[in-house]
N, CA, C and O atoms as a GROMACS GRO file, in nm:
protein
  588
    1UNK      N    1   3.706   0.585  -2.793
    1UNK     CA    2   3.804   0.584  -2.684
    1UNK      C    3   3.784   0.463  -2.595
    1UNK      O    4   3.869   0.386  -2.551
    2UNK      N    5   3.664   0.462  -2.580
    2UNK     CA    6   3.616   0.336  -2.485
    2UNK      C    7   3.708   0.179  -2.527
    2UNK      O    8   3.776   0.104  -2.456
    3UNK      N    9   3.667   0.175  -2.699
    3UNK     CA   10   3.738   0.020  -2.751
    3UNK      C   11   3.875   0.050  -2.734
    3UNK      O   12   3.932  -0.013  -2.645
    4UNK      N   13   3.951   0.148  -2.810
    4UNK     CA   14   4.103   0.162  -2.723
    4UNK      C   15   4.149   0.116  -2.612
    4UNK      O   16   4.248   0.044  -2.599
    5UNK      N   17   4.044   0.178  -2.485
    5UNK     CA   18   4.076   0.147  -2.402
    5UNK      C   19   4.085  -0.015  -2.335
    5UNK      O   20   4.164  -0.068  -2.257
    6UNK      N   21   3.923  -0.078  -2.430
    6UNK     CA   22   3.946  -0.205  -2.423
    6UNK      C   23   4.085  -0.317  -2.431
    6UNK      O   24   4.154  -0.387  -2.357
    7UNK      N   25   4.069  -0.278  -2.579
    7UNK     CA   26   4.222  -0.314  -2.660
    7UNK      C   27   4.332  -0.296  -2.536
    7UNK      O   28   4.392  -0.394  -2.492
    8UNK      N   29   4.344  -0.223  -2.509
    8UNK     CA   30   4.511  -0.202  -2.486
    8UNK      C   31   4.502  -0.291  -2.310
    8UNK      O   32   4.602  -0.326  -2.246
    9UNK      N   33   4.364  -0.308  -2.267
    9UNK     CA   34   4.355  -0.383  -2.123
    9UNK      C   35   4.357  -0.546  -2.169
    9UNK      O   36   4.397  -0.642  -2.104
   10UNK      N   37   4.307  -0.542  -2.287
   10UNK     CA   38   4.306  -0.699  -2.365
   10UNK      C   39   4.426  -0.739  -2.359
   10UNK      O   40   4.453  -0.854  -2.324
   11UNK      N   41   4.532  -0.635  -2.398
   11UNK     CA   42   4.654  -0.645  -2.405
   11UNK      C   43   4.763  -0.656  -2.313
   11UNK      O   44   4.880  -0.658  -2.352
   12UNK      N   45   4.729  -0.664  -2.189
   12UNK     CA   46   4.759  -0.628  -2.059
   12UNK      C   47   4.739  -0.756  -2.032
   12UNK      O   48   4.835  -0.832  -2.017
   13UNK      N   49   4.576  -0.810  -2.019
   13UNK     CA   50   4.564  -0.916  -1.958
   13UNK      C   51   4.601  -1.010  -2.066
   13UNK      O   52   4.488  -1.052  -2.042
   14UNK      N   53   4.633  -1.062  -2.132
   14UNK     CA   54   4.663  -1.147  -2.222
   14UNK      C   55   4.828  -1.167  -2.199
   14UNK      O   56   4.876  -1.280  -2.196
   15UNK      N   57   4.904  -1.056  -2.183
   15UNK     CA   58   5.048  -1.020  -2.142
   15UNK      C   59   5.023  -1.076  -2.027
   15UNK      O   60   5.071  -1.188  -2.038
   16UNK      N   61   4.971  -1.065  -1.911
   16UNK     CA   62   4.975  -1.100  -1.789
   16UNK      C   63   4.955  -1.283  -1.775
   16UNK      O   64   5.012  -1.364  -1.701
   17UNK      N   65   4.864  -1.298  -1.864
   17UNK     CA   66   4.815  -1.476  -1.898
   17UNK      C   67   4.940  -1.523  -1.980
   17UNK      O   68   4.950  -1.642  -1.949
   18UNK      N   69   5.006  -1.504  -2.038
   18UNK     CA   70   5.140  -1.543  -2.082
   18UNK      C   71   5.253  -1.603  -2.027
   18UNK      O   72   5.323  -1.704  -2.025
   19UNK      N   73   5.226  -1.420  -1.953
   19UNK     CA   74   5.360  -1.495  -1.823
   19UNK      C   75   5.357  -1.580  -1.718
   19UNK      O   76   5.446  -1.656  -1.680
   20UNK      N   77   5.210  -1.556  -1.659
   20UNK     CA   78   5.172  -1.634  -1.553
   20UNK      C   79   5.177  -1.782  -1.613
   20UNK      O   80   5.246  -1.864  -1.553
   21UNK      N   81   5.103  -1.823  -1.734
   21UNK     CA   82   5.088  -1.963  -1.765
   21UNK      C   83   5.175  -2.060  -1.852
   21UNK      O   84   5.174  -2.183  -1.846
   22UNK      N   85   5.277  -1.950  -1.964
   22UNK     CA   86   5.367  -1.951  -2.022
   22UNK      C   87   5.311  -2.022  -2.173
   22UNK      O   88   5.373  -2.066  -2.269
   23UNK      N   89   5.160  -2.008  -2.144
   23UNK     CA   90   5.124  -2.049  -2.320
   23UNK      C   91   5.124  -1.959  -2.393
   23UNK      O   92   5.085  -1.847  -2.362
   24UNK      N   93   5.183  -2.001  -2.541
   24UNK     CA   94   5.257  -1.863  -2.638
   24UNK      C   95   5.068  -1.840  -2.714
   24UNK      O   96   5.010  -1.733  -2.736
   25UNK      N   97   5.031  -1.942  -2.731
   25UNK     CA   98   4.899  -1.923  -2.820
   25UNK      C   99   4.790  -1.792  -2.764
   25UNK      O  100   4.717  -1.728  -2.840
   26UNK      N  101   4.798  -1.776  -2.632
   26UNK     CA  102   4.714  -1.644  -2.590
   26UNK      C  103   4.746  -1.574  -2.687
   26UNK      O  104   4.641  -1.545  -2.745
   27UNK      N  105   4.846  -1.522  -2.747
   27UNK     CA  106   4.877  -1.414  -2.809
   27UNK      C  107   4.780  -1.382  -2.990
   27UNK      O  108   4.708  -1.300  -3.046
   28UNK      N  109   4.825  -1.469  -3.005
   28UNK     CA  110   4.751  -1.474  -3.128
   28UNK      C  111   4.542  -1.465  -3.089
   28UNK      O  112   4.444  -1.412  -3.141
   29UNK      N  113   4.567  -1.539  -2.992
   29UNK     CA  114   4.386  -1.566  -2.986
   29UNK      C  115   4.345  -1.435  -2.938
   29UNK      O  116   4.232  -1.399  -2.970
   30UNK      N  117   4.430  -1.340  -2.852
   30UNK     CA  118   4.424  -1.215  -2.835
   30UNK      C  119   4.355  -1.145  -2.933
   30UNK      O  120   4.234  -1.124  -2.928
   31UNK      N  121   4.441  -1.102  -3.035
   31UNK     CA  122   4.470  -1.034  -3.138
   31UNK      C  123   4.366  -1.115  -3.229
   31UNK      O  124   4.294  -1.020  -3.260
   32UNK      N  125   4.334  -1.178  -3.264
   32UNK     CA  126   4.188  -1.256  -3.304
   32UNK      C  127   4.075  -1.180  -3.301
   32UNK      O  128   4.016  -1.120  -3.390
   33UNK      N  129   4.042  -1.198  -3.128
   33UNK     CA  130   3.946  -1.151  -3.076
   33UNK      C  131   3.899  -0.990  -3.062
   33UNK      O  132   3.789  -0.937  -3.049
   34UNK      N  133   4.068  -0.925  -3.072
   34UNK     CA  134   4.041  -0.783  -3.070
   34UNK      C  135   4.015  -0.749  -3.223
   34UNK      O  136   3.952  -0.646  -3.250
   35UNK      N  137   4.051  -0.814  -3.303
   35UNK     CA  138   3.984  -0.772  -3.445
   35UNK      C  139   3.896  -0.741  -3.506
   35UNK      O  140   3.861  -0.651  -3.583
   36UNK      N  141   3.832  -0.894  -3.427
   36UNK     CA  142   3.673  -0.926  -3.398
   36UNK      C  143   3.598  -0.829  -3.376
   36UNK      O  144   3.509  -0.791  -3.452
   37UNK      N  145   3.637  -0.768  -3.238
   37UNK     CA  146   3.542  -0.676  -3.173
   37UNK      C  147   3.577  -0.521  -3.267
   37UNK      O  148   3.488  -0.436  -3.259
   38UNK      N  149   3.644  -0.502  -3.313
   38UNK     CA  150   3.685  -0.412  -3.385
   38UNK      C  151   3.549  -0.395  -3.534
   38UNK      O  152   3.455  -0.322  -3.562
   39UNK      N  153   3.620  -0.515  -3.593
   39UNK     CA  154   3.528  -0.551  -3.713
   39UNK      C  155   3.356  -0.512  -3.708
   39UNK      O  156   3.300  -0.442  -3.792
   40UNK      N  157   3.283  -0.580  -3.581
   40UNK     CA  158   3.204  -0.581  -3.510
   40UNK      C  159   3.138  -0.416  -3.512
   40UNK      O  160   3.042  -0.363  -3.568
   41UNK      N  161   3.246  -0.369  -3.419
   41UNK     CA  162   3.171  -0.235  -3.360
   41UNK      C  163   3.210  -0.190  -3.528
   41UNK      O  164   3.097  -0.150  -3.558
   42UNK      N  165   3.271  -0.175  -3.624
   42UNK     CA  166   3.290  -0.078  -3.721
   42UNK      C  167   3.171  -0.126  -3.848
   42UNK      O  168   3.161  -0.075  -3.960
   43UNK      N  169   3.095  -0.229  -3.796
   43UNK     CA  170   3.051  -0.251  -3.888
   43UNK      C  171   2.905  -0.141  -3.943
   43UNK      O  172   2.864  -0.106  -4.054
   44UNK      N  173   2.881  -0.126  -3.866
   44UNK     CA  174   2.761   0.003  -3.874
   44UNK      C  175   2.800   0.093  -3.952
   44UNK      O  176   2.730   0.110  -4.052
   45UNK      N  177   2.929   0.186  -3.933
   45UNK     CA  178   2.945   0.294  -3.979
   45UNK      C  179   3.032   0.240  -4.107
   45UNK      O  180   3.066   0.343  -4.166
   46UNK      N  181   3.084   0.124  -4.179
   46UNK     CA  182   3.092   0.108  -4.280
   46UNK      C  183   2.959   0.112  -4.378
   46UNK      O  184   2.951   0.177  -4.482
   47UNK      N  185   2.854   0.027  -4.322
   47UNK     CA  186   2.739   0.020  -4.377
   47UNK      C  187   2.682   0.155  -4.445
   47UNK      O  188   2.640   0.171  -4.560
   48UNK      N  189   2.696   0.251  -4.337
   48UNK     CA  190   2.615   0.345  -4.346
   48UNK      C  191   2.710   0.415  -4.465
   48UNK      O  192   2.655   0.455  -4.567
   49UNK      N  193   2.837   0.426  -4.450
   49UNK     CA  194   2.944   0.488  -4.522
   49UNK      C  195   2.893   0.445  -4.698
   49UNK      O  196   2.873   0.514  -4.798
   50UNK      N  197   2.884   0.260  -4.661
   50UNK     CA  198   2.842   0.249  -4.820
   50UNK      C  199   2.718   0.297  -4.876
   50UNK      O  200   2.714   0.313  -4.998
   51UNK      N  201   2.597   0.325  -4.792
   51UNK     CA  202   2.476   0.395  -4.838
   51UNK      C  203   2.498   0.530  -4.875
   51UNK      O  204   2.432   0.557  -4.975
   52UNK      N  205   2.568   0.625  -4.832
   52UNK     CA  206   2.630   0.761  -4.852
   52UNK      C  207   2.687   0.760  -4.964
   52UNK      O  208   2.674   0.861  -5.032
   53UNK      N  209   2.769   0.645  -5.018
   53UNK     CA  210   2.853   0.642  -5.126
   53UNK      C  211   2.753   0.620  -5.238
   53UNK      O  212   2.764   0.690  -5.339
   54UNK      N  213   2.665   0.538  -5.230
   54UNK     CA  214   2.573   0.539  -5.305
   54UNK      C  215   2.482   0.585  -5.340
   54UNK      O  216   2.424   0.572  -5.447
   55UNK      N  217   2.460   0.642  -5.256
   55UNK     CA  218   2.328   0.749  -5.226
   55UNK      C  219   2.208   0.720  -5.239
   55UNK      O  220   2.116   0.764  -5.308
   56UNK      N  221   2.226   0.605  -5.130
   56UNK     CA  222   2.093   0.532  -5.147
   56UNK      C  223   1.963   0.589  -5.066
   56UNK      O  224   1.991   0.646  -4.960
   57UNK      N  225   1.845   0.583  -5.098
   57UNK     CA  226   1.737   0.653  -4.956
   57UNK      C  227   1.761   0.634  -4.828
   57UNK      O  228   1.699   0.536  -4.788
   58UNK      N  229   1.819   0.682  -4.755
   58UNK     CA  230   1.803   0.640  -4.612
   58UNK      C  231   1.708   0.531  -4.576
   58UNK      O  232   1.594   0.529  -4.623
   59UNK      N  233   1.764   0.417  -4.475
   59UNK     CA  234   1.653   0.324  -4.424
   59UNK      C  235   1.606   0.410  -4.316
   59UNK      O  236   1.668   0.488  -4.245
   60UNK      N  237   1.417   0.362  -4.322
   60UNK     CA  238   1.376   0.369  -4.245
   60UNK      C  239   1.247   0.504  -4.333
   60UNK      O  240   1.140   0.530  -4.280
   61UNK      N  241   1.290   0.565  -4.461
   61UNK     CA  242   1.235   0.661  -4.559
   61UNK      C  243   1.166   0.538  -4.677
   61UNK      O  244   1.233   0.460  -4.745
   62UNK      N  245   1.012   0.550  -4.676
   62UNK     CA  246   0.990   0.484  -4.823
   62UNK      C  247   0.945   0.563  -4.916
   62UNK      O  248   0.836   0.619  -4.915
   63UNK      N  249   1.056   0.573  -5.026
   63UNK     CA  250   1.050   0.670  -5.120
   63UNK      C  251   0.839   0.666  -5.213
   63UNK      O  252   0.763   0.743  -5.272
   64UNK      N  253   0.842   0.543  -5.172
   64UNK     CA  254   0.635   0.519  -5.263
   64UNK      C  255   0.588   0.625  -5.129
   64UNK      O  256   0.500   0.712  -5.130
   65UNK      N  257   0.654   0.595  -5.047
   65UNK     CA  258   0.500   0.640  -4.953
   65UNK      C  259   0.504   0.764  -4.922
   65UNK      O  260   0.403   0.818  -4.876
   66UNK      N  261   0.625   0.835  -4.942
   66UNK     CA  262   0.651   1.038  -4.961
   66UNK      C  263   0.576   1.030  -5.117
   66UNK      O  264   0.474   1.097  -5.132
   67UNK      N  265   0.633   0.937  -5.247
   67UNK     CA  266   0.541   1.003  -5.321
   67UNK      C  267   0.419   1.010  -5.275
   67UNK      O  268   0.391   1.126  -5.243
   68UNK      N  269   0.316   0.919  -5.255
   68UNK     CA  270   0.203   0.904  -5.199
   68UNK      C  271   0.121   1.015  -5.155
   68UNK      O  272   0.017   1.061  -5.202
   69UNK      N  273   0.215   1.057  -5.022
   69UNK     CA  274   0.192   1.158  -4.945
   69UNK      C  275   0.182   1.290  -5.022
   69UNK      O  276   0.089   1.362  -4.984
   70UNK      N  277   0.269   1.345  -5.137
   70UNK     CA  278   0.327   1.426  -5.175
   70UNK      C  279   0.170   1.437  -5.294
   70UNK      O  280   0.102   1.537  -5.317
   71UNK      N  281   0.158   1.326  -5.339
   71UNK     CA  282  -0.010   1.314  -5.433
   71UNK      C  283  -0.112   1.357  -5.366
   71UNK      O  284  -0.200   1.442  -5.379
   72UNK      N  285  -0.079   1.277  -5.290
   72UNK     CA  286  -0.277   1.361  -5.184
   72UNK      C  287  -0.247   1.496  -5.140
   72UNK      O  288  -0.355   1.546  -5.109
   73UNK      N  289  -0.168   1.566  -5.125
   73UNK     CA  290  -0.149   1.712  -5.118
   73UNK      C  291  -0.214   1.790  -5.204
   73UNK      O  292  -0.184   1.775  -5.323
   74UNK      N  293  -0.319   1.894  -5.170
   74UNK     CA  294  -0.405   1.956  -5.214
   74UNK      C  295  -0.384   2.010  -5.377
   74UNK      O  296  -0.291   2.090  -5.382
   75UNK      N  297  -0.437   1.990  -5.490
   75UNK     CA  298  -0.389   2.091  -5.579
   75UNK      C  299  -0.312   1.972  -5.700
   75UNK      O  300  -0.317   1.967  -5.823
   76UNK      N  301  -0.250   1.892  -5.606
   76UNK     CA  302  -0.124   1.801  -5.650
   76UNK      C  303  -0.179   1.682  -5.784
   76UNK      O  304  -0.240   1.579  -5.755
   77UNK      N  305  -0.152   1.713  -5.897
   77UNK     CA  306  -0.205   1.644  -6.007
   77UNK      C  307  -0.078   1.477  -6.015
   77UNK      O  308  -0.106   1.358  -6.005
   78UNK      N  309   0.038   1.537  -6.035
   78UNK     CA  310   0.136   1.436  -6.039
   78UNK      C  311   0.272   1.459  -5.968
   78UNK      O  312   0.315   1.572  -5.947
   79UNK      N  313   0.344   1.330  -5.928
   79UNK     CA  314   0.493   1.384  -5.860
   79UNK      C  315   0.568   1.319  -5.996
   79UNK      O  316   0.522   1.244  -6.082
   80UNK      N  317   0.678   1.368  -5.983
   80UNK     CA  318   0.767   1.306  -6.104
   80UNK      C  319   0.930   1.394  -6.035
   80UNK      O  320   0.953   1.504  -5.984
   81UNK      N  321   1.038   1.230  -6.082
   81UNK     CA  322   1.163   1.332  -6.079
   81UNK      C  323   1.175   1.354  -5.960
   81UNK      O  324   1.209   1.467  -5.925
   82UNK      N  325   1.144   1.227  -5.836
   82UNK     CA  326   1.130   1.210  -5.698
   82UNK      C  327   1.250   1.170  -5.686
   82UNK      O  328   1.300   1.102  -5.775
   83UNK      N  329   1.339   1.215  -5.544
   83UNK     CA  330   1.479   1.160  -5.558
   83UNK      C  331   1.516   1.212  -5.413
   83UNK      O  332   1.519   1.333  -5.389
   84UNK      N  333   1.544   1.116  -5.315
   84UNK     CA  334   1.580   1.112  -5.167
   84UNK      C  335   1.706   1.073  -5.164
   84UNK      O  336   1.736   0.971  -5.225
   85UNK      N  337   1.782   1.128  -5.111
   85UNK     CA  338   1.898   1.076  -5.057
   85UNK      C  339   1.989   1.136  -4.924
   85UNK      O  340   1.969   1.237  -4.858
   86UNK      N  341   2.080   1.048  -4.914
   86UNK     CA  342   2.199   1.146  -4.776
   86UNK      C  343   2.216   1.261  -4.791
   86UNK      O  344   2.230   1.291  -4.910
   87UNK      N  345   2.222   1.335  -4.728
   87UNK     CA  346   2.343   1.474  -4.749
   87UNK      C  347   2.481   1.436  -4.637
   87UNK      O  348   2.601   1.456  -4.651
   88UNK      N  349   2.401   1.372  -4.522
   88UNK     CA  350   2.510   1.288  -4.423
   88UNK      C  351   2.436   1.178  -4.338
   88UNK      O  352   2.328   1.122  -4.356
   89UNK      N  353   2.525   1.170  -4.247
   89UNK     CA  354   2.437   1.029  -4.170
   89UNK      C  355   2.348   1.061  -4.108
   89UNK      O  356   2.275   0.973  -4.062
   90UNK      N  357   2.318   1.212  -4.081
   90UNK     CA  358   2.215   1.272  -4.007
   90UNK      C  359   2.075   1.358  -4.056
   90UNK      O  360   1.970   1.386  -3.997
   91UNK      N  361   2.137   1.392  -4.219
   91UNK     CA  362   2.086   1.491  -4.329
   91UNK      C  363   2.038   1.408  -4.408
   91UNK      O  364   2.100   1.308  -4.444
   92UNK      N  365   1.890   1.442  -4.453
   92UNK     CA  366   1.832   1.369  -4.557
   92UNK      C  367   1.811   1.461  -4.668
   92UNK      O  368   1.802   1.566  -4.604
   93UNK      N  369   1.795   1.495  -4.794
   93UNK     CA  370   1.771   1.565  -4.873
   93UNK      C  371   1.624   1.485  -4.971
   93UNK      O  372   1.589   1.367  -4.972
   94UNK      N  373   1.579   1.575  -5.026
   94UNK     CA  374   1.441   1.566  -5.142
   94UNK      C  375   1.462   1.658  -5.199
   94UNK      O  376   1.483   1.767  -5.146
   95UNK      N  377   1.461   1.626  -5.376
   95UNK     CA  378   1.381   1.713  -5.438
   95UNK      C  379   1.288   1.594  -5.590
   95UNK      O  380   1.312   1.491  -5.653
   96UNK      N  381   1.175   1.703  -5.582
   96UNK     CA  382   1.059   1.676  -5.640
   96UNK      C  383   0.991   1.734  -5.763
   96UNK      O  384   0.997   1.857  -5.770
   97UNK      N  385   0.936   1.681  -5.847
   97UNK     CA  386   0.886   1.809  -5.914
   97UNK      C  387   0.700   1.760  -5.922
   97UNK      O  388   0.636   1.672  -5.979
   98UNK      N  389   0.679   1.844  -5.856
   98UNK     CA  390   0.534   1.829  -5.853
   98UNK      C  391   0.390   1.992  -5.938
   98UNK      O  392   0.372   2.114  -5.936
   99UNK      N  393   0.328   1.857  -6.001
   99UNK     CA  394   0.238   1.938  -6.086
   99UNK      C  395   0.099   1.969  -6.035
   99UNK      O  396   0.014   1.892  -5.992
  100UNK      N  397   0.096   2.084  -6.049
  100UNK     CA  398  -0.038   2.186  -5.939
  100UNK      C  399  -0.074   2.223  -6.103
  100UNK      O  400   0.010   2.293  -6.161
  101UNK      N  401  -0.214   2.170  -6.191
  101UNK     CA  402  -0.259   2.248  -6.273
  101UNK      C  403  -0.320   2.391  -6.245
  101UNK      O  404  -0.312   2.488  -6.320
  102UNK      N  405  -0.384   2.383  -6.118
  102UNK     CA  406  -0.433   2.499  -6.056
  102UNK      C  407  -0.330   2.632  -6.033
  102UNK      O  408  -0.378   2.743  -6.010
  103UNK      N  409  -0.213   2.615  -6.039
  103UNK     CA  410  -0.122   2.711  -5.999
  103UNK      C  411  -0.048   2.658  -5.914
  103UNK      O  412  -0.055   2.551  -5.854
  104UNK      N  413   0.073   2.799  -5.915
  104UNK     CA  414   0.142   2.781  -5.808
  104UNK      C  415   0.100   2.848  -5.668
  104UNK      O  416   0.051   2.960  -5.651
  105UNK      N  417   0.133   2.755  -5.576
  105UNK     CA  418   0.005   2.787  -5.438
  105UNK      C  419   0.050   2.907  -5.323
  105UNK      O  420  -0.014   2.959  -5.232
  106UNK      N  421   0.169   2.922  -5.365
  106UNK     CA  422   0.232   3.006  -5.242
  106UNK      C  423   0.384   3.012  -5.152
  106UNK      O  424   0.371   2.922  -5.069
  107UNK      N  425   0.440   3.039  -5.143
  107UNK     CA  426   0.569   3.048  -5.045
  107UNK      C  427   0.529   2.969  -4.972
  107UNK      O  428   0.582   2.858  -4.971
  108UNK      N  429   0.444   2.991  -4.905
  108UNK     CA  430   0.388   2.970  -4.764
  108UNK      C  431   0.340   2.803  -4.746
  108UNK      O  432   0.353   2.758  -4.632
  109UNK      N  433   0.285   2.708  -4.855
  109UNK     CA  434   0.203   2.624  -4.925
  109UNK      C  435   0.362   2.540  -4.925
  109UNK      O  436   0.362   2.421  -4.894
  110UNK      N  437   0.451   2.586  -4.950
  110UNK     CA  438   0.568   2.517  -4.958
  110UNK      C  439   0.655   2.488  -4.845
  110UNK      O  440   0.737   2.397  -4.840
  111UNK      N  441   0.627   2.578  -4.752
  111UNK     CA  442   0.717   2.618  -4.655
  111UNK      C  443   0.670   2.505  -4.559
  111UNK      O  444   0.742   2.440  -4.482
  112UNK      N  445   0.522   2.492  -4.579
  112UNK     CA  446   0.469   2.410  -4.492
  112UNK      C  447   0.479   2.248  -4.545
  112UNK      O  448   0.436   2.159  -4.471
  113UNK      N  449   0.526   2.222  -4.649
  113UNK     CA  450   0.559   2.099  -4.747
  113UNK      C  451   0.683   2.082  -4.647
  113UNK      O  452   0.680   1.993  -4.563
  114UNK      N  453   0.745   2.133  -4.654
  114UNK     CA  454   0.869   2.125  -4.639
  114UNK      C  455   0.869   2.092  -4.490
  114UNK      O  456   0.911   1.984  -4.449
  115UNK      N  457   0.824   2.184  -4.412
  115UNK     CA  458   0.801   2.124  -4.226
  115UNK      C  459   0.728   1.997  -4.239
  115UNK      O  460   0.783   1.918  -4.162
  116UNK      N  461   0.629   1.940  -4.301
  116UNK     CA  462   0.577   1.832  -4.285
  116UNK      C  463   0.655   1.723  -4.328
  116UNK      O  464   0.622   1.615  -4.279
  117UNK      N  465   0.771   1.724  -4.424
  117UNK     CA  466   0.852   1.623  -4.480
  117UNK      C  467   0.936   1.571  -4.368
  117UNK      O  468   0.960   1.456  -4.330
  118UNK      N  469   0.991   1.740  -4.306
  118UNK     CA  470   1.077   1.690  -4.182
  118UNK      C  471   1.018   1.613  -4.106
  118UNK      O  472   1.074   1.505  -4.087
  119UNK      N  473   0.908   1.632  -4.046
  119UNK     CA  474   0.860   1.600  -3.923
  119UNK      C  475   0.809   1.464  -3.983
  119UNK      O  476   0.884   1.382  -3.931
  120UNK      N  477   0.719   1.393  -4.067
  120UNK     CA  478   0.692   1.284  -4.085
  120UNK      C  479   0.780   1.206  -4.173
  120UNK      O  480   0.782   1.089  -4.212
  121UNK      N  481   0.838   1.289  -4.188
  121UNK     CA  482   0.980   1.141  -4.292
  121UNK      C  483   1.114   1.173  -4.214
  121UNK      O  484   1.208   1.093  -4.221
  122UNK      N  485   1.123   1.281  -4.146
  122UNK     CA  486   1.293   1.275  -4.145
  122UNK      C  487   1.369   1.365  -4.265
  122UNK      O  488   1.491   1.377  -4.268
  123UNK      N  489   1.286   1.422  -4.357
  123UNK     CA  490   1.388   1.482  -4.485
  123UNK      C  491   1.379   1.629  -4.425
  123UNK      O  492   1.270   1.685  -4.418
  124UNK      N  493   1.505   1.695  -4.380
  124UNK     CA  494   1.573   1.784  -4.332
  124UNK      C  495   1.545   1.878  -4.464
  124UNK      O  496   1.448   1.953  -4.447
  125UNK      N  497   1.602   1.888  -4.578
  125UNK     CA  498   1.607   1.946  -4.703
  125UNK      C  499   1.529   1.926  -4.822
  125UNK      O  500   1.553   1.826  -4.889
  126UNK      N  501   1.445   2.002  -4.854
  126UNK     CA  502   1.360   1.947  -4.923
  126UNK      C  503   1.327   2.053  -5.003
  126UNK      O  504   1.260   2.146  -4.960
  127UNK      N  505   1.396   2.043  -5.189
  127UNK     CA  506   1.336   2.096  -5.278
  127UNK      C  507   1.246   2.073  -5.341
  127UNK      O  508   1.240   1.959  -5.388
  128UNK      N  509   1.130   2.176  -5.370
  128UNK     CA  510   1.007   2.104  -5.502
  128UNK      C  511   0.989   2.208  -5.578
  128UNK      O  512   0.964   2.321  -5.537
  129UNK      N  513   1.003   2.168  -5.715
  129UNK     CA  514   0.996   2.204  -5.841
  129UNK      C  515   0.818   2.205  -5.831
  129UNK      O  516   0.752   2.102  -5.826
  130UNK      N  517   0.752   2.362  -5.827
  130UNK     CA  518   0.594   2.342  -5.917
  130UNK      C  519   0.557   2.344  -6.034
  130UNK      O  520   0.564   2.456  -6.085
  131UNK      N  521   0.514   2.253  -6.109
  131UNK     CA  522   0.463   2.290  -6.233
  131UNK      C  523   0.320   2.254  -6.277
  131UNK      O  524   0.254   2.153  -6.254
  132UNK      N  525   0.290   2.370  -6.351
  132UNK     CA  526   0.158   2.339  -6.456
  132UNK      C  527   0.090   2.271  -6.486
  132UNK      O  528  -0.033   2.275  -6.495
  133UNK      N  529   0.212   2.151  -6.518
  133UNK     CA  530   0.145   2.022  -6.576
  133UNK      C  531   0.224   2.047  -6.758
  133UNK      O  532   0.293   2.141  -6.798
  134UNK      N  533   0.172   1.902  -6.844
  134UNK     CA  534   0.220   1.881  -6.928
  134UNK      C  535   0.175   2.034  -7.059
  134UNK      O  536   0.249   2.083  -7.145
  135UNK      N  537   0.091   2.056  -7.039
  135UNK     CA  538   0.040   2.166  -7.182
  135UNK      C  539   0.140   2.248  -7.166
  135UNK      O  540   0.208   2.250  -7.269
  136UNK      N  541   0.200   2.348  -7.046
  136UNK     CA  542   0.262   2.429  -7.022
  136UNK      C  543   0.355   2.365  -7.080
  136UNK      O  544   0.370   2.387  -7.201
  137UNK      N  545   0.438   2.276  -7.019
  137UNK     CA  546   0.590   2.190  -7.069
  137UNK      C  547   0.570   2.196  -7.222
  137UNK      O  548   0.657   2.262  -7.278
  138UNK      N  549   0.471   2.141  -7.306
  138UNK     CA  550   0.491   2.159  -7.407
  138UNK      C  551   0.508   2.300  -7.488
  138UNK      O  552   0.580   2.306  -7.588
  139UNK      N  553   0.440   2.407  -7.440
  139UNK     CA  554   0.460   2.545  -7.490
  139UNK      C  555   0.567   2.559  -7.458
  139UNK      O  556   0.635   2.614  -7.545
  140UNK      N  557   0.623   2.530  -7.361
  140UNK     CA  558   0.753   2.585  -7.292
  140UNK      C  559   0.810   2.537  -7.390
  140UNK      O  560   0.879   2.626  -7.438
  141UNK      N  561   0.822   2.407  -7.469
  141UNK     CA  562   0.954   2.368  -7.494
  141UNK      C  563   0.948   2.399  -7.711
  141UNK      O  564   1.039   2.412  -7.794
  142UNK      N  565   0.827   2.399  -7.721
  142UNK     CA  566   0.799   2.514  -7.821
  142UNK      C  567   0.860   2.647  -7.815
  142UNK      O  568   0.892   2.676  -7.930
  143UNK      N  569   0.888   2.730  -7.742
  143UNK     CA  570   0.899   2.829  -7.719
  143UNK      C  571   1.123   2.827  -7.703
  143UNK      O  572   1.208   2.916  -7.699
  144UNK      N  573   1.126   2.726  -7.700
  144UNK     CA  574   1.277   2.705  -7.669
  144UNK      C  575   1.373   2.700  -7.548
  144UNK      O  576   1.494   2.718  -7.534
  145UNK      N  577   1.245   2.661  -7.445
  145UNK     CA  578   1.279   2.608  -7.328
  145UNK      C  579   1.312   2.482  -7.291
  145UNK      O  580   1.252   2.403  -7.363
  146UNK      N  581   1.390   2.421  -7.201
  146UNK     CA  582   1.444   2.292  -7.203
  146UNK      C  583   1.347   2.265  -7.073
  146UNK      O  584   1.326   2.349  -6.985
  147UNK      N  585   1.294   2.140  -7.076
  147UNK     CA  586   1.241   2.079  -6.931
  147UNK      C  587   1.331   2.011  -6.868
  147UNK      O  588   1.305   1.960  -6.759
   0.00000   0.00000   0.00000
């Protein structure tokens, strides 16, 4: 509302510099300049628009250093199948699949994965896949399970 409001006073005074001075070129340099500032302020939320479209990691998230984090977590043998992205300009999403040979650790073991993602990365949503590890995957897929 604010640039509207700009615009349309741009438009005023530029109308007013016209008549008073009778040079036709204000007009155009007007309309120039309000483009400008247009272009300008919209440029952010195009940016961001094209990261959404792409679904790229949010800046400011480094996808090495959640894996990282996500490795030194107790139990945690390997991450694999790591994948951050938008849900919006405000929503971050994760999901993971991480291998606990020891087991699976708990509701609770997750719940707290999940508060720590928010709070030190910013990822609002955050799924993780636990698994076994590779021996299991292979019985599994012996058995006629798909990984």
């Amino acid at each position: 509302m604010l640039a509207d409001a700009a615009v349309s006073a741009g438009v005023v005074v530029a109308g007013a510099a016209i008549w008073l001075t009778g040079k036709a070129w204000i007009d155009p340099l007007t309309s120039l300049l309000i483009t400008f500032a247009i272009g300008w302020g919209s440029w952010g939320l195009v940016k961001n628009s094209l990261r959404m479209g792409l679904l790229a990691v949010p800046p400011g998230i480094d996808p090495e250093e959640v894996r990282r984090w996500l490795m030194a977590r107790p139990g945690v043998s390997t991450v694999h199948d790591l994948h951050i992205w938008p849900m919006s300009t405000t929503e971050t999403a994760l999901t993971a699949h991480v291998e606990m040979p020891g087991g699976h650790p708990g509701d609770a073991v997750l719940h707290k994965l999940a508060e720590e993602l928010a709070l030190r990365f910013g990822i609002d949503h955050s799924t993780i896949q636990i698994e076994l590890g590779a021996e299991q995957c292979r019985l599994a897929g012996r058995a006629g399970h798909h990984h």
